[in-house]
N, C-alpha and C positions, 0 to 999 in steps of 0.2 A: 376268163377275165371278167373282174365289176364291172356291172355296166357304169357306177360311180367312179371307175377308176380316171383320171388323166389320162391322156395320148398325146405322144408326141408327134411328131410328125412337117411336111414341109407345107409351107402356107398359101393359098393362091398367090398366084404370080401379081406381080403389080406392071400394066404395060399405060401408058398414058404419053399424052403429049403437051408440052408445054411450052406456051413459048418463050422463056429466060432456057429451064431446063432443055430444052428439045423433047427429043424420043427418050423414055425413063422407062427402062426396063429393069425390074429387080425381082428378089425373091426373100424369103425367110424362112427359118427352120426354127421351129419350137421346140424346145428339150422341158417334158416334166420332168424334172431331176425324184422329186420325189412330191406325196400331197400337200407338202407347204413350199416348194423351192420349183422356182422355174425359170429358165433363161431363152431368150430369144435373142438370133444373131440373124443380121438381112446385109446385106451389098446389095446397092444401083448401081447400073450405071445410066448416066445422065448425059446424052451425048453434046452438047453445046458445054458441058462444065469437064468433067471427068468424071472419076467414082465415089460412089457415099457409101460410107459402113458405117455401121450403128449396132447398138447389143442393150440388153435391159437383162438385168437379174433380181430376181424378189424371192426373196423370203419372208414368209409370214408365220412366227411364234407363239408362243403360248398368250394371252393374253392380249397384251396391247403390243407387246416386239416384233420388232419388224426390220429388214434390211432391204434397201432398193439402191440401184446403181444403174445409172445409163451415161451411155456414151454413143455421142456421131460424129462424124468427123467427113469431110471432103478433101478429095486430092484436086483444087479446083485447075484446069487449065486458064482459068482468063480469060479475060476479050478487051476488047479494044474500043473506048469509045470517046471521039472529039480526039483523036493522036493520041490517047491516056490507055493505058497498059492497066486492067485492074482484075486485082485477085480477091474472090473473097472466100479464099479456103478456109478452113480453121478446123478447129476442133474443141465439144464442149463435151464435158463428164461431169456427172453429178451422183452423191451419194447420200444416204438420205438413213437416217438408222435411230431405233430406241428399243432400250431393254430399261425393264422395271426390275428392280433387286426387291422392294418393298412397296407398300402401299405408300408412303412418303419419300421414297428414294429412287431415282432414275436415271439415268445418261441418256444423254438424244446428242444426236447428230446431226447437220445440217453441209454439208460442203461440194464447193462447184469449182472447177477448173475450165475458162474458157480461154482459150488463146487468141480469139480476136472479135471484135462486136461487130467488124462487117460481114461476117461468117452466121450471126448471132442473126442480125437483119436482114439476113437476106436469106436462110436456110433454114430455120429454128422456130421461127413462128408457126410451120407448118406443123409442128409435135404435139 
């Protein structure tokens, strides 16, 4: 094996405490697909909310081309505060992409799907 080569392989554990989250135990698994493509997939779980999954995929191209994609999302259970029931589950994906056809000619990408901003505010700043 290069010693240049990529590995894949599973990532330190993540254990932490916090106090919105609680006790946050998670993990992740790196996949070098190949020397320009890699994807990484993680679940938490966060015991005061429920679970978080997230994924990131990059490709990097010839040149200036490039493709990236992330996504996380939470299955929030809620809490209760002032008799008020609040959820701030959600889920946000984002895709990110350019390819050069020419020195004067390009396509770029730019696009985000969030399903809710109090998921956005309360989960997403931490990325």
């Amino acid at each position: 094996m290069d010693a240049e080569e990529r590995q894949s392989g599973i990532e330190i554990p993540e254990i932490e405490n916090s106090s919105t989250k609680g006790i946050v135990l998670g993990e992740e698994f790196y996949w070098a697909i190949n020397r320009s493509t890699d994807l990484t997939l993680g679940l938490e779980y966060l015991s005061n909310r429920g679970w978080q999954e997230r994924s990131t995929f990059r490709f990097k191209g010839l040149g200036n081309d490039f493709v990236t994609g992330h996504y996380s999302g939470l299955q929030d259970r809620g809490y209760f505060t002032g008799g008020v029931y609040v959820n701030q589950g959600g889920e946000d994906a984002t895709f990110l992409g350019r390819h050069d056809f020419a020195a004067h000619n390009r396509v770029v990408g730019d696009l985000e799907y969030l399903s809710s901003f109090a998921y956005r505010e309360a989960f997403c700043g931490e990325l």
